[in-house]
C-alpha positions as CSV (number, residue, x, y, z in Angstrom):
1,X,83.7,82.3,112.5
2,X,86.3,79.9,114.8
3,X,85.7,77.1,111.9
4,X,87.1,79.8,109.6
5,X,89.7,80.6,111.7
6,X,90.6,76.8,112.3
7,X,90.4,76.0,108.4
8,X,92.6,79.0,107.6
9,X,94.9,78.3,110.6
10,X,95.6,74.5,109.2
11,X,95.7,75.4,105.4
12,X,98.8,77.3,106.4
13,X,100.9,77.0,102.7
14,X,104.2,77.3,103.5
15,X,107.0,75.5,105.8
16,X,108.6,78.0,108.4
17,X,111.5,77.9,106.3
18,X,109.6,79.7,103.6
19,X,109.2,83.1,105.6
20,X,112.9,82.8,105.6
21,X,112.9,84.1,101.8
22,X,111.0,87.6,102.9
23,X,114.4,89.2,105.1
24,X,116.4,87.8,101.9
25,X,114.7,89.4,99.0
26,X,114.4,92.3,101.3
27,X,118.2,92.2,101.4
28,X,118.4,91.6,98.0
29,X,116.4,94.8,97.1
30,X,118.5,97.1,98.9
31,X,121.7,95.3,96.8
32,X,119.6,96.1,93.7
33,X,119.3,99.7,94.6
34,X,122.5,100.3,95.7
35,X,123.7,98.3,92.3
36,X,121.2,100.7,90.3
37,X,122.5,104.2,91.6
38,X,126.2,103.0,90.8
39,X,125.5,102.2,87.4
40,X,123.5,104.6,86.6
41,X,126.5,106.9,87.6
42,X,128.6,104.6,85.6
43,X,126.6,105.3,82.4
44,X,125.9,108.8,82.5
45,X,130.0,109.2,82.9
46,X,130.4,106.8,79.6
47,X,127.8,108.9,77.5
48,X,128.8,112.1,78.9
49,X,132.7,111.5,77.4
50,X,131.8,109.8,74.4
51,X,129.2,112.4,73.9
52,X,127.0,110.1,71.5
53,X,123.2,110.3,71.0
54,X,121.4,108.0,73.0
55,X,119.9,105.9,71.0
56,X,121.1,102.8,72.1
57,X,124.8,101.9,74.0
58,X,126.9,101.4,71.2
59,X,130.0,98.4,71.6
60,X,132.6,101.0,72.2
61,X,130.2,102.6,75.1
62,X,129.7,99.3,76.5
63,X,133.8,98.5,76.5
64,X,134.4,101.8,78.2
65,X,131.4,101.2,81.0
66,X,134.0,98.1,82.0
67,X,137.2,100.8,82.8
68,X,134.9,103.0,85.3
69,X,134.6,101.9,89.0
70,X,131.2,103.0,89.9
71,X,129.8,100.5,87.2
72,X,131.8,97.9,88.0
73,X,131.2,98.1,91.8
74,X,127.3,98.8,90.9
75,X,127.6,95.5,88.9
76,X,128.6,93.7,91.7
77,X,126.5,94.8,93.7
78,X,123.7,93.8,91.0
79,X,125.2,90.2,91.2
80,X,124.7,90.0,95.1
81,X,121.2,91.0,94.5
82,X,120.7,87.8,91.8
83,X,122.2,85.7,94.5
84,X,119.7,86.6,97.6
85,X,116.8,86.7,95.0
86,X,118.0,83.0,93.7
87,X,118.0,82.1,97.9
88,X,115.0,83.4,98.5
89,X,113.5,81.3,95.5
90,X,114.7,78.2,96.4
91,X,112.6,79.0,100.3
92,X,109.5,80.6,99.1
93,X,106.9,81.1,96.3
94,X,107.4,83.5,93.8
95,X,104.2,85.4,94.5
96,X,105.4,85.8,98.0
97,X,109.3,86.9,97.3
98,X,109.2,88.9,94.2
99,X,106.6,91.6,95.1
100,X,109.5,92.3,97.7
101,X,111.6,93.8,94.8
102,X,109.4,97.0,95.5
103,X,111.3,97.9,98.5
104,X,114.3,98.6,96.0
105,X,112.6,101.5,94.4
106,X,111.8,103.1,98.2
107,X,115.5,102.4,98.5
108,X,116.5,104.1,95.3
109,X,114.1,107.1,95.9
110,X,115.6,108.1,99.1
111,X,119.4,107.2,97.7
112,X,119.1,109.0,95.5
113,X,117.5,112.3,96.8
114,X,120.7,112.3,99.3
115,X,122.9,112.2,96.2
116,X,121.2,113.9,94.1
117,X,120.7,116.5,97.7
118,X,116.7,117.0,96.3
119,X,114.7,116.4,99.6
120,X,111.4,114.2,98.9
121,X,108.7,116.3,98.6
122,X,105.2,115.0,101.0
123,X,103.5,113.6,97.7
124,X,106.8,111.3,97.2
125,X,106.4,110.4,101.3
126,X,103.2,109.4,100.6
127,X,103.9,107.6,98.2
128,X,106.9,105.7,100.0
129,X,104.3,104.6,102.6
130,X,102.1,102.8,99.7
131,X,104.7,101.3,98.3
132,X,105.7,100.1,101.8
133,X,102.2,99.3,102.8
134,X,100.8,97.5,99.9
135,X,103.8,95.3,99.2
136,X,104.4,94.2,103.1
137,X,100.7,93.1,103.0
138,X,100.8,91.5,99.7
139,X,103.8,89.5,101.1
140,X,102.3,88.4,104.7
141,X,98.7,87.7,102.7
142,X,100.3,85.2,100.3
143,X,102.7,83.8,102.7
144,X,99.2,82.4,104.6
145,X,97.5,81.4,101.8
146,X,99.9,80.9,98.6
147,X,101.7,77.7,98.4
148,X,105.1,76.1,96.9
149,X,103.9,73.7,93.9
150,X,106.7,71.6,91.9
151,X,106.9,73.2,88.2
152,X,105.4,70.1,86.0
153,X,107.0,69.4,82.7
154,X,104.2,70.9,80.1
155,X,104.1,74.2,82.7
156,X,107.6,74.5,82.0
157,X,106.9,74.3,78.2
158,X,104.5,76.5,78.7
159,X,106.4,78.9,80.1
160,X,109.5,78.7,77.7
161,X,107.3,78.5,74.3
162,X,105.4,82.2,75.7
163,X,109.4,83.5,76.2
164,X,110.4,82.5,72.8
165,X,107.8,84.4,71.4
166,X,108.9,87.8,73.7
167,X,111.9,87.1,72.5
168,X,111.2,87.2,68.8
169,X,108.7,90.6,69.6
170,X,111.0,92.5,71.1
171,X,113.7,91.7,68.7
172,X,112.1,92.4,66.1
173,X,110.8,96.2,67.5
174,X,114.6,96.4,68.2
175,X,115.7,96.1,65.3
176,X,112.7,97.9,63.5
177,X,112.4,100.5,66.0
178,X,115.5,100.9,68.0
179,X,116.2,104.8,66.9
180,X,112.4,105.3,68.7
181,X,113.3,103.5,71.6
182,X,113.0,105.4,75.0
183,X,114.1,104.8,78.7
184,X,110.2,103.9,79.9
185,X,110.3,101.6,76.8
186,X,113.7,100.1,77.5
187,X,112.4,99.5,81.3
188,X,109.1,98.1,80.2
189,X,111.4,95.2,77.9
190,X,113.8,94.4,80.3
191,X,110.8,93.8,83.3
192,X,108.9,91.4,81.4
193,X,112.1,89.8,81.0
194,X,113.3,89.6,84.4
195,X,109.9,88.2,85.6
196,X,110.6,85.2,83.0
197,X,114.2,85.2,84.5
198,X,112.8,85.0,88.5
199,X,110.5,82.0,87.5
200,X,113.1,80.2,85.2
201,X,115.3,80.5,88.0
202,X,113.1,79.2,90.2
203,X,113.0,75.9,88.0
204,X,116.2,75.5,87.1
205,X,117.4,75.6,91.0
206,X,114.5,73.0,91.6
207,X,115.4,70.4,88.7
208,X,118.9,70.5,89.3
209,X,118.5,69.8,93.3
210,X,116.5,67.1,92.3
211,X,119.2,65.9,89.8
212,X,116.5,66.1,86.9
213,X,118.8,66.2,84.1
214,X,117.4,66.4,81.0
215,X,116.7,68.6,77.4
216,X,114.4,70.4,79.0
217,X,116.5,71.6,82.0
218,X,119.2,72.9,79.4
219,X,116.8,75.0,77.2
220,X,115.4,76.8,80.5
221,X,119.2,77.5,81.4
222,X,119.6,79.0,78.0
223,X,116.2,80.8,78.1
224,X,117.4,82.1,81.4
225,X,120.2,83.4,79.7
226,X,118.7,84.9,77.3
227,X,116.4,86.8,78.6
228,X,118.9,87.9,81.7
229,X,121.1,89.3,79.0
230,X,119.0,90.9,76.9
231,X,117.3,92.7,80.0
232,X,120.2,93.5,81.1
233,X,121.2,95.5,78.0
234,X,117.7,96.9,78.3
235,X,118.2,98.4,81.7
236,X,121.8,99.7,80.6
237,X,119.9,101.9,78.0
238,X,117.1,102.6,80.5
239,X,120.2,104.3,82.7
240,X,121.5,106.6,79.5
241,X,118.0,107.7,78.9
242,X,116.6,108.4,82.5
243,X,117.2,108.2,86.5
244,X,117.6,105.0,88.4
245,X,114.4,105.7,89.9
246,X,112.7,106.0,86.8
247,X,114.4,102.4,86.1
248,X,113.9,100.8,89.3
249,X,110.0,101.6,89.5
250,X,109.5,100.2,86.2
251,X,111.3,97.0,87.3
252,X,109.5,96.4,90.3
253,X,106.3,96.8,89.2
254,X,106.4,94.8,85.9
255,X,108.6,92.4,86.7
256,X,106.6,91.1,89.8
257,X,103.3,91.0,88.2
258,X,105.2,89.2,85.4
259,X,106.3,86.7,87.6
260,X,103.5,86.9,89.8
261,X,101.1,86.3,86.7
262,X,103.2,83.4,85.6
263,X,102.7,82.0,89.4
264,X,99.2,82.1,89.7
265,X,98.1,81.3,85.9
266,X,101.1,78.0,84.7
267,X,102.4,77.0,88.5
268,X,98.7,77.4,90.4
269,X,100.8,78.7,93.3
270,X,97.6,80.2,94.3
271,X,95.1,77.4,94.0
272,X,94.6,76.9,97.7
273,X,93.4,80.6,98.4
274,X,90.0,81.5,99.6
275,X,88.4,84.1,97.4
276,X,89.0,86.6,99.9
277,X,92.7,85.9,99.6
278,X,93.0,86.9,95.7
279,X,90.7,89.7,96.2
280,X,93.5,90.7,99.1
281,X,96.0,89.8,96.6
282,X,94.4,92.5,94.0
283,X,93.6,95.3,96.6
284,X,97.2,95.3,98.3
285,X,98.8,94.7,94.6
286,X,97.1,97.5,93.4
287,X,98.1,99.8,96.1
288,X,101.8,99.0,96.1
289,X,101.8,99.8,92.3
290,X,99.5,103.2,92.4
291,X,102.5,103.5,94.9
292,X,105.6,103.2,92.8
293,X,103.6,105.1,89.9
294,X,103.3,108.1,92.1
295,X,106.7,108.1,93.5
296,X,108.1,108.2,90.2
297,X,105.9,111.0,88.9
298,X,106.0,112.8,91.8
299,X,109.9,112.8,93.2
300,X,111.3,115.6,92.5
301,X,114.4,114.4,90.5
302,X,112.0,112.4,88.3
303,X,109.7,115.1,87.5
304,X,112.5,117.2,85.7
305,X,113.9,113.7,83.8
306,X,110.9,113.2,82.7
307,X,110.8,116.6,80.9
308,X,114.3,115.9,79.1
309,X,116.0,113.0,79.6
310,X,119.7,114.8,78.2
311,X,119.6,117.3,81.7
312,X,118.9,114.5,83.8
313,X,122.2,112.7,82.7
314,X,123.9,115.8,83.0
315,X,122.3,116.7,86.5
316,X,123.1,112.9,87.6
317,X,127.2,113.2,86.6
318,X,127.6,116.8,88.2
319,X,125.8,115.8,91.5
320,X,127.8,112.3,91.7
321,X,131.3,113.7,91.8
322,X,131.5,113.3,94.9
323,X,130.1,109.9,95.5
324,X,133.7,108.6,95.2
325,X,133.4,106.5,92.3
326,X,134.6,107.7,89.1
């Protein structure tokens, strides 16, 4: 048993400086939520003067979304949220730091019941606590056994052809199918996305700290882009068809295994670990997502969007007045 604990003790993964990136996605996922709520607010005020079927943000709804406050503040907000999750990158794995973007649904949930003055109901606590639980021991499991591997040139290839090909799906449904399209579809899109935009972050930060210029360096960098931008469109569709906390669990539960996927498949950031580890990994994974799944069907605001998404937006722009932001 001690030689166990002596060979896990010394195949420690990580540099100190890695636990580092846990408080700053942490930060990070509170600016998400924060950022979600506003926008939300922001949309259901665009849709509820241009009084337009939802069926997509039309150009003139996204102009107008640029002349109300609680967008523009939310957006902000949004961008402070890239920034820490870009820091927190550059310190740690991805399968340690992006799991962390769960805490931003807790964080939403409890935001919005104050605004929304609907007190969580015990199934929705309950819920909180898994989220909590399964995420925190997700994070402190992979941060002792996951480990920080450079991104090698035909992983990066790798990464970007499986992204092209996304891209061409979901453009294609979008085009196809866009009149169909509804908020848990939208949120689905834009998480799959964002967990191609956390790991071609990742690379991008690393290549250009090492000063590895090259072809390869400006595709990711316009992959990034792509896929940043078209989730964001995604997500501002997700907010004119259903709550932020509808949004924000679908986010963090597809985007980190996404990314998390991507982590332990191309970059064999997981390599190292002991079979117990990746059964830890799919125990405490599991729980943290049976976590945002129930808090989502079960909080109380959700439960009546789900049933029409039109009175949620309605029920979301009466109960914000006050919030300060127009």
């Amino acid at each position: 048993m001690s030689t166990v604990l002596m060979d896990v003790t010394q195949d420690i993964a990580l540099q100190p400086k890695a636990f580092l990136g846990i408080p700053i996605a942490l930060i990070g996922a509170c600016f998400l939520s924060i950022g979600a709520q506003l926008q939300h607010h922001g949309v259901a005020k665009v849709e509820a003067s241009t009084q337009q079927a939802s069926s997509g943000l039309s150009l003139s709804q996204l102009g107008r979304l640029l002349a109300r406050p609680s967008w523009v503040v939310g957006t902000v907000m949004l961008g402070l949220a890239i920034v820490f999750q870009l820091v927190s990158l550059t310190l740690a794995p991805i399968i340690v730091v992006q799991p962390l973007g769960a805490i931003a649904l807790v964080v939403t949930a409890i935001l919005n019941a104050r605004v929304s003055r609907v007190k969580l109901n015990r199934p929705s606590v309950i819920a909180i606590c898994l989220c909590v639980g399964g995420v925190g021991a997700f994070a402190i499991l992979a941060a002792f056994t996951a480990r920080d591997t450079p991104v090698t040139t035909r992983a990066l290839i790798e990464i970007l052809i499986i992204l092209a090909v996304v891209l061409i799906a979901f453009a294609v449904f979008f085009y196809f199918f866009r009149s169909k399209f509804k908020a848990l579809i939208y949120v689905v899109g834009a998480g799959i996305l964002y967990g191609f935009v956390a790991t071609l972050a990742k690379v991008a930060i690393a290549r250009i700290s090492n000063a590895d210029w090259d072809w390869l360096l400006v595709l990711c960098i316009l992959a990034l882009l792509a896929a940043a931008g078209l989730g964001a469109y995604f997500v501002q569709n997700a907010y004119s068809s259903g709550p932020p906390d509808l949004v924000i669990a679908g986010l963090t539960v597809i985007d980190p295994l996404v990314a998390v996927t991507i982590g332990i498949v191309i970059l064999d950031e997981a390599a190292q670990a002991p079979w117990w580890a990746m059964v830890g990994y799919v125990l405490t994974g599991a729980v943290a997502v049976y976590g945002v799944f129930q808090l989502a069907r079960h909080h109380p605001q959700n439960s009546e969007a789900l049933l029409s998404a039109a009175p949620s937006v309605a029920a979301v722009s009466d109960t914000s007045t006050d919030s300060g932001l127009d």
